[in-house]
C-alpha positions in Angstrom: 108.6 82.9 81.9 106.6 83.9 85.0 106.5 81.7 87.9 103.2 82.1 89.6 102.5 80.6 93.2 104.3 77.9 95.0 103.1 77.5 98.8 105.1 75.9 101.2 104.3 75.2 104.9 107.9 75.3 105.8 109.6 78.4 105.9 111.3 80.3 102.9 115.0 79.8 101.8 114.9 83.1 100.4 113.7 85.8 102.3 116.9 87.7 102.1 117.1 87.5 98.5 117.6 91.1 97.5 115.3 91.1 94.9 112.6 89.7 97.7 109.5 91.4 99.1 107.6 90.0 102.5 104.3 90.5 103.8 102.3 89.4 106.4 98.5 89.1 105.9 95.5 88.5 108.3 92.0 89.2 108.2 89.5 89.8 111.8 86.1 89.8 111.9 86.9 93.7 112.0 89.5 94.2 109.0 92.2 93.2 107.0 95.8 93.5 108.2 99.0 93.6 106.1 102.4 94.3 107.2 105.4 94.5 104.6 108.5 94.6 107.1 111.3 95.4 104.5 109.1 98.9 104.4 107.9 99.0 107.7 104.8 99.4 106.1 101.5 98.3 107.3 97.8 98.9 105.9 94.5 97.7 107.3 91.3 97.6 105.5 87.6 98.2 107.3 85.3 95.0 106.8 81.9 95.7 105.6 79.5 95.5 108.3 76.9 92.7 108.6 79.9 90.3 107.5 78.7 86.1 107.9 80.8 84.8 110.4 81.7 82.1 107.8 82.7 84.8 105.4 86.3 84.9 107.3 87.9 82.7 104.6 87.2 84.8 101.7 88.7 88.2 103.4 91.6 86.0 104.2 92.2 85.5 101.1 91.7 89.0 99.9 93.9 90.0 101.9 96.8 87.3 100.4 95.3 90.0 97.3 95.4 92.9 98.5 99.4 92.6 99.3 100.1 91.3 95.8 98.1 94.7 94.9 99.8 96.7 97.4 103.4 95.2 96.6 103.0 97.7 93.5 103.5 100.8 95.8 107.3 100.1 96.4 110.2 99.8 94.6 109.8 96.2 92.1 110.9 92.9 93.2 110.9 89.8 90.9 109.8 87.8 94.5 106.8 88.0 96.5 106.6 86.2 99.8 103.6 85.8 101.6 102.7 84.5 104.8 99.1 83.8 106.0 97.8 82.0 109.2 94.6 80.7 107.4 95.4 77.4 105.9 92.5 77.1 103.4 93.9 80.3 102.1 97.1 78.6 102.1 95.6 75.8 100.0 93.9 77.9 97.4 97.3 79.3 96.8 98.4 76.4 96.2 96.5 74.8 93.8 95.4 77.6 92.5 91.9 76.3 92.8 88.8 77.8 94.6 85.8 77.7 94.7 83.7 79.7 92.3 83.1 82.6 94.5 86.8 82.8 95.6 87.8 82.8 91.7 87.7 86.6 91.2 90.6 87.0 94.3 93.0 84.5 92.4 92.5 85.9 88.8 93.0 89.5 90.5 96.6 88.4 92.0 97.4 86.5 89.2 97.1 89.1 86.8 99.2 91.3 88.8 102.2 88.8 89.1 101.7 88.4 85.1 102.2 92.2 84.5 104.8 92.7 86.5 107.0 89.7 86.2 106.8 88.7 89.9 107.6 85.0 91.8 104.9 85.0 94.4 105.2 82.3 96.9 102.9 82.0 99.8 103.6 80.3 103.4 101.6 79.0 106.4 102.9 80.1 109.6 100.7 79.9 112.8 98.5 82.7 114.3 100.4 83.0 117.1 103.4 83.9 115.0 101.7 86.7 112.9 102.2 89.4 115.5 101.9 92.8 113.4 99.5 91.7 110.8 97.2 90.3 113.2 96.7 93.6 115.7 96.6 95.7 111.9 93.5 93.7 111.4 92.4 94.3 114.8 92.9 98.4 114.2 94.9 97.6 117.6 97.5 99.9 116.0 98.8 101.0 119.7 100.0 97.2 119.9 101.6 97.0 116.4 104.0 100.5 117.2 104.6 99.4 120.2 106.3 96.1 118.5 107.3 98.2 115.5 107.9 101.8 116.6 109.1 102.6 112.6 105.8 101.2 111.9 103.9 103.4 109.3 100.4 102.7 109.1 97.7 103.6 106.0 94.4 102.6 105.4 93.3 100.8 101.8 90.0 100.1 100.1 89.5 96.6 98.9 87.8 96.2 95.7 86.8 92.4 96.7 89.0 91.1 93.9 87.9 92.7 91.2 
């Protein structure tokens, strides 16, 4: 049995689980940002240009995505924690509900967790408190080694959920 996506907006009781992976997710009107601190690991991810402004929500939750993708490149977990500052990312999490254009992004993630066994669980915290992932988006990279000097930082290419 798989257990797919529970999202809580208070925090996790597990993050020091061994068998426990965390990333931090964000998306700018210049990128996507993702920051696994177990690997002080962080990727960022170019936006296409011309971008609506109101297109924000969807790259936020590519980028919720693009860490359950990513999660593949390390060592497996059977848990995968989440944290986003966008709370309608939050909520599609959730319920594991969206909208029809937003559809691809969930069935993408979910079919990862499926293959490889994994708990994913997402969480709300507030902007203020995303402080890596938020500067990755940003490509303010100086910012994020300053705050995480181990800080390795790669570039990824999104396949928008497919």
């Amino acid at each position: 049995m798989v257990f797919i996506s529970s999202s809580q907006r208070s925090g996790p009781t597990d993050i020091n689980h061994p068998s426990t992976r965390v990333a931090y997710v964000d998306a700018s009107g210049v990128g996507i940002g993702i920051w696994f601190p177990g690997e002080y690991a962080g990727f960022q991810c170019h936006l296409p240009e011309n971008v609506p402004e109101d297109a924000i929500f969807f790259f936020e939750a590519l980028a919720v995505c693009s860490a359950v993708h990513l999660s593949r490149r390390f060592k497996k977990t059977s848990r995968l924690l989440i944290f986003t500052d966008n709370t309608n990312t939050f909520d599609i999490f959730t319920s594991l509900r969206a909208k029809p254009e937003y559809n691809c992004v969930l069935i993408s993630a979910i079919n990862v967790l499926i293959d490889d066994g994994v708990d994913l669980r997402v969480f709300h915290l507030l902007g203020s408190d995303n402080i890596i992932a938020d500067p990755l988006s940003r490509y303010r990279n100086e910012l994020a080694l300053k705050l995480v000097p181990r800080l390795t930082i790669s570039t990824f290419i999104s396949q928008y959920g497919q």
